[in-house]
C-alpha positions in Angstrom: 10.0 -31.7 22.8 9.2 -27.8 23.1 13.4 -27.6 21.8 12.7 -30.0 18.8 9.5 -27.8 17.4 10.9 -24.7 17.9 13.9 -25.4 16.1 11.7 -27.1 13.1 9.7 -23.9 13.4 12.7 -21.1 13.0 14.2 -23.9 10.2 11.4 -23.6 8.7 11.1 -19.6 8.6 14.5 -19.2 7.8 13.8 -21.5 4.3 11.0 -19.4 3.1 13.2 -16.1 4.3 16.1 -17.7 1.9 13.8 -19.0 -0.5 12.2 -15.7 -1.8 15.8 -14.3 -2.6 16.5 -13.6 -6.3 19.9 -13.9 -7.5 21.1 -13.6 -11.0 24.7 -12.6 -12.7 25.0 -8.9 -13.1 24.4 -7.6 -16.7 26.8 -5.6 -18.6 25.5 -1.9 -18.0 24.8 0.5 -21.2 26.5 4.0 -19.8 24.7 6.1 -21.9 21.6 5.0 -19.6 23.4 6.1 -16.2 22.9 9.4 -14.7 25.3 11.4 -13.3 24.4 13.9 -10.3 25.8 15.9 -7.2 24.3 15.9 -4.0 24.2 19.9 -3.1 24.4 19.2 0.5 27.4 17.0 0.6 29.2 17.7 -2.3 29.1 13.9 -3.0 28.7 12.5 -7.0 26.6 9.3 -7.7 25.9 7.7 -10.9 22.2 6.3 -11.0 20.6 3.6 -13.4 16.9 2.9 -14.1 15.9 -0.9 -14.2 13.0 -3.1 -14.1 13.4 -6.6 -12.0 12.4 -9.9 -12.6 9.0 -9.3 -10.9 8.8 -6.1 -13.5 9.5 -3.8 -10.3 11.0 0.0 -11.3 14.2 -0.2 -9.5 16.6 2.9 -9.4 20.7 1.7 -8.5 23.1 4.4 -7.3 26.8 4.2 -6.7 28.7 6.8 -5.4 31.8 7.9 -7.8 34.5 10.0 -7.3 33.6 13.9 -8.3 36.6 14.7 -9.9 36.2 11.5 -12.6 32.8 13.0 -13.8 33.0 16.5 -13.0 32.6 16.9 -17.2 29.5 15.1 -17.4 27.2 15.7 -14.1 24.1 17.1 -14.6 
């Protein structure tokens, strides 16, 4: 009996859990909105893109991207 609520209880937790995930198809991106920079201490280059969320959240995306593709452009 103990088994049979316990396993109703972490199915039930794990629904919620799933349930609160939002997924959506990516967006084509506008690259004259993304941000090119170099980390100083690594040496590494990211591209970064400002974005509000369905909930109207500020959300900031970086990728890291090869140095020697945007070495004209970084910032």
């Amino acid at each position: 009996m103990k088994a049979t609520i316990v396993l109703v209880l972490l199915l039930s937790a794990s629904v919620l859990i799933a349930g609160c995930q939002h997924n959506s198809i990516p967006k084509q991106v506008d690259s004259s909105k993304l941000y090119y920079f170099k980390d100083s201490k690594t040496g590494i280059c990211f591209a970064a893109i400002n974005s509000f969320t369905h909930g109207s959240n500020y959300v900031t995306s970086i990728a890291c991207v090869p140095c020697d593709s945007v070495k004209n452009i970084i910032k």
